[in-house]
KOLKOLTI-171753 format. One line per 4 residues: number of its first residue (from 1); their letters; for each residue x negated, y negated, z negated of N, C-alpha, C, O, CB. Coordinates in steps of 0.1 Angstrom, whole numbers. Glycine has a CB too. Layout:
% KOLKOLTI-171753
NUM) a) X Y Z X Y Z X Y Z X Y Z X Y Z | ...
***
This chain:
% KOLKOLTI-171753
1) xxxx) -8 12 0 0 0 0 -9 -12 0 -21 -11 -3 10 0 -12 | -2 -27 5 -10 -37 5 -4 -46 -7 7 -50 -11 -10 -43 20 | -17 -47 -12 -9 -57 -26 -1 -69 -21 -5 -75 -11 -21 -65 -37 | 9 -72 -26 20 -83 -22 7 -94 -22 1 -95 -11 35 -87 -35
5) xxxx) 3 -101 -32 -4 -114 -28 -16 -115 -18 -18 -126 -13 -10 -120 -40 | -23 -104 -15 -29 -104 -3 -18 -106 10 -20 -114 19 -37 -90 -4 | -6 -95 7 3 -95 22 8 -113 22 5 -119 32 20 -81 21 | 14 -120 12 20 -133 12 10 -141 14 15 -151 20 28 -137 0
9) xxxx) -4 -143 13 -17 -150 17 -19 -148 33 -23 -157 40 -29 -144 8 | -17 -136 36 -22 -137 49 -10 -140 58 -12 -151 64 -30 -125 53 | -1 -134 60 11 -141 63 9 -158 66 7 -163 77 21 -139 49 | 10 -165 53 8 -179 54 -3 -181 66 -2 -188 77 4 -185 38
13) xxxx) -13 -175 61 -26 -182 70 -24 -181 82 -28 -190 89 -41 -176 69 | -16 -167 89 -11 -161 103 -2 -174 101 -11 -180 107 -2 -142 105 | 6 -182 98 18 -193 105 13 -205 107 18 -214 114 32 -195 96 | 1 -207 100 -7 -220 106 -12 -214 119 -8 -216 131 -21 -227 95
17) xxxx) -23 -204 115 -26 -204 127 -20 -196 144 -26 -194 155 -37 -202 124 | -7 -193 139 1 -195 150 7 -203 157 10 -201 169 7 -191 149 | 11 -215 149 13 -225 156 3 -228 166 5 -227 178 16 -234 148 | -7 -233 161 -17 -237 171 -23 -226 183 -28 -227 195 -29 -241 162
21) xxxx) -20 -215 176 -23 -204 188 -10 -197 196 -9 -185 199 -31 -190 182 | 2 -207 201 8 -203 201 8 -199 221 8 -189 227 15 -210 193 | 6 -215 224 -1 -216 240 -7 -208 244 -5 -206 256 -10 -224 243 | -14 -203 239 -25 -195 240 -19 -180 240 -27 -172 244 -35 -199 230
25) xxxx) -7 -174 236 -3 -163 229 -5 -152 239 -6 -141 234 11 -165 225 | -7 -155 256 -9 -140 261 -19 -142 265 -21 -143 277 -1 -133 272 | -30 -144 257 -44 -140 262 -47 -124 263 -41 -113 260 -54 -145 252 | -60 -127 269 -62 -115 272 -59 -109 278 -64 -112 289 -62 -110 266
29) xxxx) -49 -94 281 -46 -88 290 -29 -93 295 -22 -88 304 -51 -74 287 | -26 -99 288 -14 -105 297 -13 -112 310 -2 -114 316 -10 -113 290 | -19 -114 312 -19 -118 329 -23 -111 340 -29 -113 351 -27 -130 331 | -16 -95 332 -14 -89 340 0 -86 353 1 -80 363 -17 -81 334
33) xxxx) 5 -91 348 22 -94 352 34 -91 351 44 -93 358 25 -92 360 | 33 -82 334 47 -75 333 48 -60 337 54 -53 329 58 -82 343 | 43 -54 348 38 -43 355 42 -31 345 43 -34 333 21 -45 359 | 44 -19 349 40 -6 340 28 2 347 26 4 359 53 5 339
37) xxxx) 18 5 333 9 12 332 14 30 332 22 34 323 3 6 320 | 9 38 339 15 51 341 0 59 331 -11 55 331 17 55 362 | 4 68 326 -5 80 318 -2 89 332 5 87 342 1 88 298 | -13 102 326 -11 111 340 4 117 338 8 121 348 -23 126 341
41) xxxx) 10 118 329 24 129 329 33 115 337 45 119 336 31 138 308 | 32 102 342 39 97 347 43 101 360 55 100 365 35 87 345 | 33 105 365 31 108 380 44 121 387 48 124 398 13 116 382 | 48 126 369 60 136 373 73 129 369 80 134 360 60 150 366
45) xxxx) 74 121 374 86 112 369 91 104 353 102 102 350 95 121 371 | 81 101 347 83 98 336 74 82 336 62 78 337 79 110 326 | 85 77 332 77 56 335 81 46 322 93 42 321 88 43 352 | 74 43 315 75 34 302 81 25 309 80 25 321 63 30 294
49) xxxx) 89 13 299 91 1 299 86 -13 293 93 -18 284 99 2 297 | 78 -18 297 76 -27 291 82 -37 284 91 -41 291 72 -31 296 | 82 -42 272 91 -50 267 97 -42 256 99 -49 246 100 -55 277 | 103 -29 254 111 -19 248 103 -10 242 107 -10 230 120 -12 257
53) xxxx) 91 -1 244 86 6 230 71 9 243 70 5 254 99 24 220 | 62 18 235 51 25 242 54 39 234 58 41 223 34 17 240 | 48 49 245 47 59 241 33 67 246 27 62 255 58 64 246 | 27 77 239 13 79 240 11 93 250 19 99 257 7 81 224
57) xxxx) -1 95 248 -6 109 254 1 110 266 1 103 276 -2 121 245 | 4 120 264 16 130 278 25 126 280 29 127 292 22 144 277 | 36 118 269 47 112 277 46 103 284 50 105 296 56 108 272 | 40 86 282 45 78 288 37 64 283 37 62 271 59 81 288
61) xxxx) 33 54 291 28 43 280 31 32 292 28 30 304 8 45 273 | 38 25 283 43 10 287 28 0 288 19 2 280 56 3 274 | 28 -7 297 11 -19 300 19 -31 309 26 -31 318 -7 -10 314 | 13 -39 301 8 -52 313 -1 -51 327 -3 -59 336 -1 -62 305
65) xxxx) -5 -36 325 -20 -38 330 -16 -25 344 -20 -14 342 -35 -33 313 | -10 -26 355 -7 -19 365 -15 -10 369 -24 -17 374 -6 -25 372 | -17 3 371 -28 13 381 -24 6 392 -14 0 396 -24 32 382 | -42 10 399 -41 5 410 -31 15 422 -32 27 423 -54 2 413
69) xxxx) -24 9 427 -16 21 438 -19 30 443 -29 28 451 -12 19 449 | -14 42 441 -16 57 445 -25 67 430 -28 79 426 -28 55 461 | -26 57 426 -32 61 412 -23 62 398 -17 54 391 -42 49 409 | -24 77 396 -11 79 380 -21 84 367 -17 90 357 6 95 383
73) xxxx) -35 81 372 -39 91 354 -58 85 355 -64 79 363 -37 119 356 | -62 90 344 -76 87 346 -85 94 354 -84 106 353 -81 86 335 | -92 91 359 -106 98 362 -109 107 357 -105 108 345 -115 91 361 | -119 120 364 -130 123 355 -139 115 345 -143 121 335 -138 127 362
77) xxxx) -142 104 346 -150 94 345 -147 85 341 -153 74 341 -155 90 353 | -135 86 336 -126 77 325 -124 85 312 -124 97 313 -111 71 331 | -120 78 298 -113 90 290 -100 77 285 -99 64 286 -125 99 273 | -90 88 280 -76 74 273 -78 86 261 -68 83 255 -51 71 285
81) xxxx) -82 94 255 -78 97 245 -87 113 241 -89 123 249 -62 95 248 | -90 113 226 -99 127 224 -90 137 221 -78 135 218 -110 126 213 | -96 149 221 -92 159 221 -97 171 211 -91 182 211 -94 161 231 | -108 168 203 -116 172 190 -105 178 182 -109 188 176 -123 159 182
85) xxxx) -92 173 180 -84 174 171 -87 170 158 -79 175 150 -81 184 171 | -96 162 153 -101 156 138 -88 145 140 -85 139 150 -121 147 137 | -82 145 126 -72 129 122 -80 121 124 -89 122 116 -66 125 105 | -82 111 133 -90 101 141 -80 93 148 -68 97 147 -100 107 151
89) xxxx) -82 82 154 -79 75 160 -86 60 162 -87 52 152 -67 76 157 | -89 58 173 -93 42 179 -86 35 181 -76 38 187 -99 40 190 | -88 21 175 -79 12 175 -86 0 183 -92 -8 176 -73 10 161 | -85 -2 196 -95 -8 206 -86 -19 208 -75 -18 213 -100 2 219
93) xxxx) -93 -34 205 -91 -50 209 -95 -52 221 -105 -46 225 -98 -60 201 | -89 -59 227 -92 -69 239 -96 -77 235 -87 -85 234 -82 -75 247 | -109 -83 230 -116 -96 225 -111 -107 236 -116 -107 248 -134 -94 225 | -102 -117 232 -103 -130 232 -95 -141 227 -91 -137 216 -104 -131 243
97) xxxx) -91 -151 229 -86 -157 218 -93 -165 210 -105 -167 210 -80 -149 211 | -78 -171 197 -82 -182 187 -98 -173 178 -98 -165 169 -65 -185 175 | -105 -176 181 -115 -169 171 -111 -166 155 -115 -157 147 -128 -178 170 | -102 -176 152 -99 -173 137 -90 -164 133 -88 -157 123 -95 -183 129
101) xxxx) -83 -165 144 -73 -147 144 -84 -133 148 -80 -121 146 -57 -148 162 | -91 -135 151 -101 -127 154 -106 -126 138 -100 -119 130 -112 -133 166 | -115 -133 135 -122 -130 117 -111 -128 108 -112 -120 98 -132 -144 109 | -96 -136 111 -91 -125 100 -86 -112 101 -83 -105 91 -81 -129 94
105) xxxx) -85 -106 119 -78 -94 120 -92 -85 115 -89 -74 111 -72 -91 136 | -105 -90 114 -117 -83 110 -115 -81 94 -117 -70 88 -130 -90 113 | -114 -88 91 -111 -89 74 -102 -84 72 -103 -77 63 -109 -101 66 | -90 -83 77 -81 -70 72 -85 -57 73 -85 -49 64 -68 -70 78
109) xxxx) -90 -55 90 -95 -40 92 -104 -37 80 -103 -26 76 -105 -38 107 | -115 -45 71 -127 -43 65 -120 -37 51 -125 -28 45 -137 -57 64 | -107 -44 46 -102 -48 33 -97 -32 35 -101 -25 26 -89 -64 30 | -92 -27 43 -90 -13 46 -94 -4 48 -88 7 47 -86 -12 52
113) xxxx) -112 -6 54 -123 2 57 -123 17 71 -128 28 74 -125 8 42 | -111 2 77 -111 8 92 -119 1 100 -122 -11 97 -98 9 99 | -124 8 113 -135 5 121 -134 7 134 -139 17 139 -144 11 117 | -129 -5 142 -124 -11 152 -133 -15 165 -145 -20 163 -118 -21 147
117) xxxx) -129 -13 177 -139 -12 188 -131 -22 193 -119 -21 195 -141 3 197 | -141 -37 197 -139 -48 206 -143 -48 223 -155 -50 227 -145 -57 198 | -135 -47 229 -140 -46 242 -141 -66 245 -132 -72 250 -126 -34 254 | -152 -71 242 -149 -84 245 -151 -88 262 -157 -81 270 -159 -93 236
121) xxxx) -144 -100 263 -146 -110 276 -158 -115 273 -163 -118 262 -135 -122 278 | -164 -117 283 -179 -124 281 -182 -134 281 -193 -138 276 -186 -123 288 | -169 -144 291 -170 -159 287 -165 -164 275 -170 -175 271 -165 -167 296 | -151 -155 264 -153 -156 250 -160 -157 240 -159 -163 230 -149 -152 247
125) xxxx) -172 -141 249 -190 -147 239 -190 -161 237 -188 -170 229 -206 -145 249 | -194 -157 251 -200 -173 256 -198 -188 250 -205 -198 249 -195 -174 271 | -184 -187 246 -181 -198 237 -181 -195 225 -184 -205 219 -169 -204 238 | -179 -183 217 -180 -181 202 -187 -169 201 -183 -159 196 -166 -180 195
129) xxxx) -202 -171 207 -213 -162 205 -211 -157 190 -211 -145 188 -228 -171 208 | -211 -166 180 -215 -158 163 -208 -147 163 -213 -137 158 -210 -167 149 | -191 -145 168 -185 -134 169 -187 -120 169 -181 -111 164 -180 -135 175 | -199 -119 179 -208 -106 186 -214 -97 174 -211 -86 170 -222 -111 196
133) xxxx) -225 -107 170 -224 -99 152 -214 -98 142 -212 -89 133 -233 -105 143 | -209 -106 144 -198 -105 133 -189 -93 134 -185 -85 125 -189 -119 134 | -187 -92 149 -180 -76 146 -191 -64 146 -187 -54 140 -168 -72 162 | -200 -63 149 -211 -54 140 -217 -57 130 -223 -47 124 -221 -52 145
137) xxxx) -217 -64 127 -221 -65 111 -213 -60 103 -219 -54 93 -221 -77 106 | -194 -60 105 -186 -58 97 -183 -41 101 -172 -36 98 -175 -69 98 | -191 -35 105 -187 -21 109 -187 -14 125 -190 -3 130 -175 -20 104 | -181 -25 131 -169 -23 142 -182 -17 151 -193 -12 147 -159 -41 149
141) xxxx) -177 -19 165 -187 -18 179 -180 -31 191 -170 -38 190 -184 1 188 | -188 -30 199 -184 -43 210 -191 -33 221 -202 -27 222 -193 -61 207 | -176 -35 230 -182 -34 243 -178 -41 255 -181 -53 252 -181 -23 247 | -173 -40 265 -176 -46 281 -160 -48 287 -157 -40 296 -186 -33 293
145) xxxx) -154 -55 284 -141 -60 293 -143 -72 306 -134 -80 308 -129 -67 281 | -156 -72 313 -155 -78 320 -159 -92 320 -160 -96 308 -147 -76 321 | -162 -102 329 -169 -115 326 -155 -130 322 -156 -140 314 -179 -117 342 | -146 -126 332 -140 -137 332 -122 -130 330 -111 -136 329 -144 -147 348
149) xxxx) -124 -121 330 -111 -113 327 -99 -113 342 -87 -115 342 -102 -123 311 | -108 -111 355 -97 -113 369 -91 -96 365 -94 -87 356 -107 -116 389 | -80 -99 379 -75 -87 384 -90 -82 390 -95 -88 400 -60 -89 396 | -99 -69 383 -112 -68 387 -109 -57 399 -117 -55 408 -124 -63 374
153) xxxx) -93 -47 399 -90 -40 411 -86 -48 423 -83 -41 432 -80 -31 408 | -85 -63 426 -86 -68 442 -100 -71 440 -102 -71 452 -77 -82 448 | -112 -73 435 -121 -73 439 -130 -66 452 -126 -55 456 -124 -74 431 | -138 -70 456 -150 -65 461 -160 -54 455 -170 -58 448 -155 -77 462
157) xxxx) -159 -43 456 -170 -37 447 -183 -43 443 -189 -38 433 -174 -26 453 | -189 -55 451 -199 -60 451 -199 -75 435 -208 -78 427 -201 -65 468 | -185 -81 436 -181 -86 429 -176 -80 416 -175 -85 405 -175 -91 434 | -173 -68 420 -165 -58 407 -175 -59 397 -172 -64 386 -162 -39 409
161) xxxx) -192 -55 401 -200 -48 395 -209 -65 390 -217 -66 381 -208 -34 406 | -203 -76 397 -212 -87 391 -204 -93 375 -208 -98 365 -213 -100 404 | -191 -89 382 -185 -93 366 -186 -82 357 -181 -83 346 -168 -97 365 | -190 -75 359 -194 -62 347 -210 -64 340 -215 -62 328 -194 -43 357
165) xxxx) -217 -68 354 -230 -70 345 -231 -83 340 -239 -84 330 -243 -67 352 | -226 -94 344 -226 -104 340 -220 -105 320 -227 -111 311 -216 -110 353 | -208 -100 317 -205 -93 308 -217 -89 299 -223 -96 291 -198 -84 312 | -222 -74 303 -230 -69 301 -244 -79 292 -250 -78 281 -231 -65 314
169) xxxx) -243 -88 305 -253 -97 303 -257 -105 286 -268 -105 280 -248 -108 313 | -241 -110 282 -245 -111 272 -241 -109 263 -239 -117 253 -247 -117 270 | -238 -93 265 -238 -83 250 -250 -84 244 -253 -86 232 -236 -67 251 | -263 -80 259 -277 -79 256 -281 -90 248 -286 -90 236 -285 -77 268
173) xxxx) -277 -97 255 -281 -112 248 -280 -113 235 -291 -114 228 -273 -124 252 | -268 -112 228 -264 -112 219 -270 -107 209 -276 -113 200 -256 -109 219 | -267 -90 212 -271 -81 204 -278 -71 206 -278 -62 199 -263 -76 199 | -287 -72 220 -299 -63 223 -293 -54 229 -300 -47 236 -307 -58 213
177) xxxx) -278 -50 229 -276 -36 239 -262 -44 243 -256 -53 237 -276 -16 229 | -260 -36 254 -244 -39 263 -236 -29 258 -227 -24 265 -243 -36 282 | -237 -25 248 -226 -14 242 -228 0 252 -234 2 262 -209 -22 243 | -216 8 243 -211 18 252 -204 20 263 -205 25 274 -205 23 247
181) xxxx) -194 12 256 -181 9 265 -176 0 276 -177 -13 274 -174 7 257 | -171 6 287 -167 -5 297 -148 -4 298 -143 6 301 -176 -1 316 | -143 -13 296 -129 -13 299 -128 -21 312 -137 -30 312 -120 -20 287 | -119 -19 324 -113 -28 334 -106 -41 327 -103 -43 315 -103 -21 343
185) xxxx) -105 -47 335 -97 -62 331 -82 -61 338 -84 -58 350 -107 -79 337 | -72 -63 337 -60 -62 340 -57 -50 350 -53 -49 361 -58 -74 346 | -59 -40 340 -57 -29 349 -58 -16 335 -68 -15 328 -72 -29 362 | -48 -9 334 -48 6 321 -65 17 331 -76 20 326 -23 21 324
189) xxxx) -60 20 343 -69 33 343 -79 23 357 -73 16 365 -59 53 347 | -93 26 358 -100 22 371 -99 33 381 -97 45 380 -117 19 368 | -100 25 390 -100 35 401 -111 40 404 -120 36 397 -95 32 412 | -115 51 417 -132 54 421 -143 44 422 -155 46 420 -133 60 435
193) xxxx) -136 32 427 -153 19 430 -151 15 414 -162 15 408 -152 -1 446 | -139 11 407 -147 5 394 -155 16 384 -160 14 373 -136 -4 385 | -154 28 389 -161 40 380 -175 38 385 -183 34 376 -155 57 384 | -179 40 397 -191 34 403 -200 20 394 -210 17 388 -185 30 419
197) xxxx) -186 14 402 -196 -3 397 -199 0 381 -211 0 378 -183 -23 397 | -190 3 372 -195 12 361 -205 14 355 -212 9 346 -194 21 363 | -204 23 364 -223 33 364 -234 27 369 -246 28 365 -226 48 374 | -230 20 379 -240 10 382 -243 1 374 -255 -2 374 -238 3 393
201) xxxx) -235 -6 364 -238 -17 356 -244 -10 343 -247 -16 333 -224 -27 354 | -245 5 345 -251 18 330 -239 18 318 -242 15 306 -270 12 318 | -227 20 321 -215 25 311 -210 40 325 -205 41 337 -200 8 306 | -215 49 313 -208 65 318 -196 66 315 -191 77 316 -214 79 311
205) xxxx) -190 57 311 -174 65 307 -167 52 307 -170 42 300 -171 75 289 | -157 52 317 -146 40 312 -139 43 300 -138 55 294 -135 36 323 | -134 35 297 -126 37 282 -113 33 286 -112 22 292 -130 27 269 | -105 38 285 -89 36 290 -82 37 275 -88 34 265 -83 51 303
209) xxxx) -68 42 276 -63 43 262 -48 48 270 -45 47 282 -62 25 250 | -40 53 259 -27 61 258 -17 55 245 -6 60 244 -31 77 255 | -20 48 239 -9 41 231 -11 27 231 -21 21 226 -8 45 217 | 0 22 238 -3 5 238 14 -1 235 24 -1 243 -12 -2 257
213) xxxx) 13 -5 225 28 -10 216 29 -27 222 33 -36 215 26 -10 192 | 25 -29 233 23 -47 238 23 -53 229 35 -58 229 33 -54 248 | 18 -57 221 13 -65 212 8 -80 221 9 -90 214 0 -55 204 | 5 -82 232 2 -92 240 13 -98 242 11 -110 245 -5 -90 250
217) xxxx) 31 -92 243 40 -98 238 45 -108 235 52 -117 240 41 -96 233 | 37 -105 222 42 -116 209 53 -108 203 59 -115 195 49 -135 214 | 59 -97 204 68 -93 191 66 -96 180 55 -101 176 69 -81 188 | 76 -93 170 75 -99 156 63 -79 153 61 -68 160 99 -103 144
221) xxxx) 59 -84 143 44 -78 137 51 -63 130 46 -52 129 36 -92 122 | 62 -67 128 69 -52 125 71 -42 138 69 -29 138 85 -55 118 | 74 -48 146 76 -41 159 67 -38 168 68 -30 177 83 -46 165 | 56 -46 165 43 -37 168 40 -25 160 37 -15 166 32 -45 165
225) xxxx) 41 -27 145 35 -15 140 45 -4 141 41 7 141 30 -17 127 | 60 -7 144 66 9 148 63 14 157 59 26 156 78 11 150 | 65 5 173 58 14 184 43 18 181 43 30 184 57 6 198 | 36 16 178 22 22 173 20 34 168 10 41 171 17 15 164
229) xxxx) 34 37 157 32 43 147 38 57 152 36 69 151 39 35 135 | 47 48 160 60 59 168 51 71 177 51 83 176 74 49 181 | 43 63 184 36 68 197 23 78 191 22 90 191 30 54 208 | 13 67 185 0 78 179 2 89 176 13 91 172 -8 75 168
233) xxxx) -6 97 176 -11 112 176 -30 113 168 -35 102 169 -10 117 196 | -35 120 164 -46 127 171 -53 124 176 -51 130 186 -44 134 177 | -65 115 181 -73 116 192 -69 102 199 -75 99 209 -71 129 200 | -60 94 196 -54 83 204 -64 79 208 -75 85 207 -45 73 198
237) xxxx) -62 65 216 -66 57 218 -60 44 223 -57 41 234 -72 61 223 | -58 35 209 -45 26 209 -56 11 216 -67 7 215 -34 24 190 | -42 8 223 -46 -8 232 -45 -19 223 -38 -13 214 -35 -13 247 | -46 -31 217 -46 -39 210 -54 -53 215 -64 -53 223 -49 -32 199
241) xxxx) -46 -63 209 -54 -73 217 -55 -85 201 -45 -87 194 -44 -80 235 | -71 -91 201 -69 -106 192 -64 -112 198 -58 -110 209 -79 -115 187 | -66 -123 190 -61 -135 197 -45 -143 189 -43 -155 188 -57 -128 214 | -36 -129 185 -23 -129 187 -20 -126 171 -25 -117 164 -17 -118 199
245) xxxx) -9 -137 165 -8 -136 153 -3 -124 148 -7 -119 138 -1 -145 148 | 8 -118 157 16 -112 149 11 -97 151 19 -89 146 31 -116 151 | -2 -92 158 -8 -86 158 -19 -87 145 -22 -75 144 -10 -87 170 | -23 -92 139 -33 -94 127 -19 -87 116 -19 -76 111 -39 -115 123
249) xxxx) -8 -99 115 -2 -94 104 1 -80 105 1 -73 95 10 -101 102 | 4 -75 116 7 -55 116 -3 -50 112 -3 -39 106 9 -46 130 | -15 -57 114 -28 -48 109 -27 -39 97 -32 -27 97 -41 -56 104 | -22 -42 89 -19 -39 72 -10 -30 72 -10 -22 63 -13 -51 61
253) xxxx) -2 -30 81 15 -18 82 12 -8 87 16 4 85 31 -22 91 | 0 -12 98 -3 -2 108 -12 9 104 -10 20 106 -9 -8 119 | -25 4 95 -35 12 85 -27 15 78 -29 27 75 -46 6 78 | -19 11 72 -11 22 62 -2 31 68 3 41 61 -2 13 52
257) xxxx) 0 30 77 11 42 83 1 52 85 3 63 81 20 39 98 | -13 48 93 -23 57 98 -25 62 83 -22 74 82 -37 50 108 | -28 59 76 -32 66 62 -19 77 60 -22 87 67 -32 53 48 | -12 77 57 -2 84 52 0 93 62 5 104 60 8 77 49
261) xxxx) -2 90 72 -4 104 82 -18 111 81 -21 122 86 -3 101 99 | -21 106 76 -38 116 71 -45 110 86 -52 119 91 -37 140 71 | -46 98 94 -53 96 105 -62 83 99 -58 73 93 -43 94 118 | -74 85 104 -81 72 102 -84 68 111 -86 74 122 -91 70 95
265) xxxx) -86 54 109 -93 47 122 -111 41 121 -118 35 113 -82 31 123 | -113 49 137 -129 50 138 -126 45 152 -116 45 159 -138 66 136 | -141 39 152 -142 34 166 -142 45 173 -139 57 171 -155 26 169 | -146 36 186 -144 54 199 -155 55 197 -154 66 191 -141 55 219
269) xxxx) -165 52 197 -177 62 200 -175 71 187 -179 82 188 -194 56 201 | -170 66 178 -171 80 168 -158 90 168 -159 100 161 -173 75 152 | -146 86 174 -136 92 176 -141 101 191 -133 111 193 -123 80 177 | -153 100 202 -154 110 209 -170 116 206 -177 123 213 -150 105 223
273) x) -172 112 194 -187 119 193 -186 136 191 -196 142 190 -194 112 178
***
C-alpha cells in the first residue's frame, strides 16, 4: 500500500505540474495518429481499440503507434515480450517531456524499488542532458528511441539509420555507452530496413512491447492503471510514456497491483537476461 500522505503530496505536486504540462500532454509517441498497433495474434482477426482498454501478449494491444503495412507481429530481431516465465515484467518509458514529471515518476519507481527502462529522444537529452544519469544512477537503464522522434518508417534507410545514430550519439556522450536498447519512433513493431539500420547503428534486438494502456491519452491515472493491470502477464513488456501527469500518479496503483500479483518490475535487460 501507498501511505496516504505520500499518495495526497504527490497528487498535489502532479496538478501544478499538469497544468503547465498540459500543452504538451501527447508527447512523445502521440503523434502517431490514433492508428492501431497489431501484436502477432492480430493478423487472425483480432484488433484493439484505441481510446477503450489495451490488451497484452496474444490477444491484442491497442497503439498510437501503427505497423508498418503488411506487417502484424515482430521480427526475429525484435522481442515485445519474455518468455523465462520468472514474475517479471518491464515497464519501458518513452523519454520525453516536462522533465519534472520525469524525476518524480523516478522517485516514485525508487520509493517502490522498481526498475524502469527509458528509451529516450535524443534531442530531449540534448536539452535536459542531467536526466541521462539521473535515470542510472537511480537504478533504471536508458536506451535509443531515436533522434527527433519522426514517423522513422517513411524514412529513407539512409536517414533511418542517421537518426538512430545520431541518438546513439548522445547516450555515448552522456554516459559512455548507447545502451542496449533501440525502440522505433512512431511505430509498435520495425520492419526489415529499421532492423538493419538497427544493427548498423550496434543494437541486436529492437525492443517492441505487448501491453500499452495509452497512457499518452491523458486518461485519468486510475484508468491507466486498470488497463495495465487488466492486460500484464509474465514476461510483459508494458509501453509507458513521461512526460504525462496522470501517468506518474498511476505509478503507485500500478506497482502495487504488480506486487500483489507476485510480479516485479525490472528493466528489460534484466527481464530478458
Amino acid at each position: 500500500m501507498i501511505a496516504p500522505d505520500r499518495r495526497t503530496a504527490l497528487r498535489a505536486g502532479l496538478a501544478v505540474l499538469g497544468t503547465a504540462a498540459a500543452s504538451a500532454s501527447l508527447a512523445a509517441c502521440s503523434e502517431g495518429g490514433g492508428g492501431t498497433s497489431r501484436s502477432p495474434a492480430a493478423a487472425a482477426g483480432t484488433a484493439g481499440t484505441a481510446g477503450t482498454a489495451t490488451v497484452s501478449g496474444p490477444a491484442q494491444s491497442g497503439s498510437a503507434d501503427p505497423p508498418p503495412a503488411g506487417r502484424s507481429g515482430p521480427p526475429p530481431d525484435e522481442v515485445d515480450h519474455a518468455v523465462s516465465g520468472r514474475p517479471q515484467v518491464a515497464l519501458t518509458f518513452h523519454g520525453d517531456g516536462d522533465p519534472r514529471l520525469a524525476e518524480a515518476l523516478l522517485k516514485e519507481a525508487e520509493a517502490d524499488h522498481a526498475r524502469l527502462t527509458v528509451l529516450a529522444v535524443g534531442r530531449w537529452l540534448g536539452e535536459y542532458p542531467r536526466l541521462a544519469r539521473r535515470v542510472l544512477d537511480g537504478g533504471h537503464e536508458l536506451g535509443n528511441h531515436t533522434e527527433n522522434h519522426v514517423d522513422i518508417t517513411r524514412l529513407a534507410p539512409a536517414a533511418a539509420l542517421a537518426e538512430i545514430e545520431a541518438c546513439a550519439a548522445r547516450l555515448r556522450t552522456l554516459t559512455g555507452s548507447p545502451g542496449v536498447w533501440f525502440r522505433p519512433s512512431q511505430t509498435q513493431h520495425a520492419d526489415p530496413m529499421l532492423v538493419e539500420q538497427a544493427r548498423r547503428a550496434g543494437y541486436r534486438t529492437v525492443l517492441s512491447y505487448d501491453v500499452d494502456p495509452l497512457d499518452y491519452q491523458d486518461p485519468p491515472s486510475a484508468t491507466i492503471a486498470e488497463r495495465l493491470l487488466r492486460a500484464v502477464r509474465p514476461g510483459a513488456v508494458v509501453s509507458l510514456h513521461l512526460g504525462h501527469p496522470d501517468t506518474v500518479a498511476a505509478l503507485p496503483a500500478v506497482l502495487a497491483g504488480l506486487k500483489s500479483r507476485g510480479l516485479a518490475a525490472v528493466t528489460a535487460s534484466e527481464l530478458f537476461s
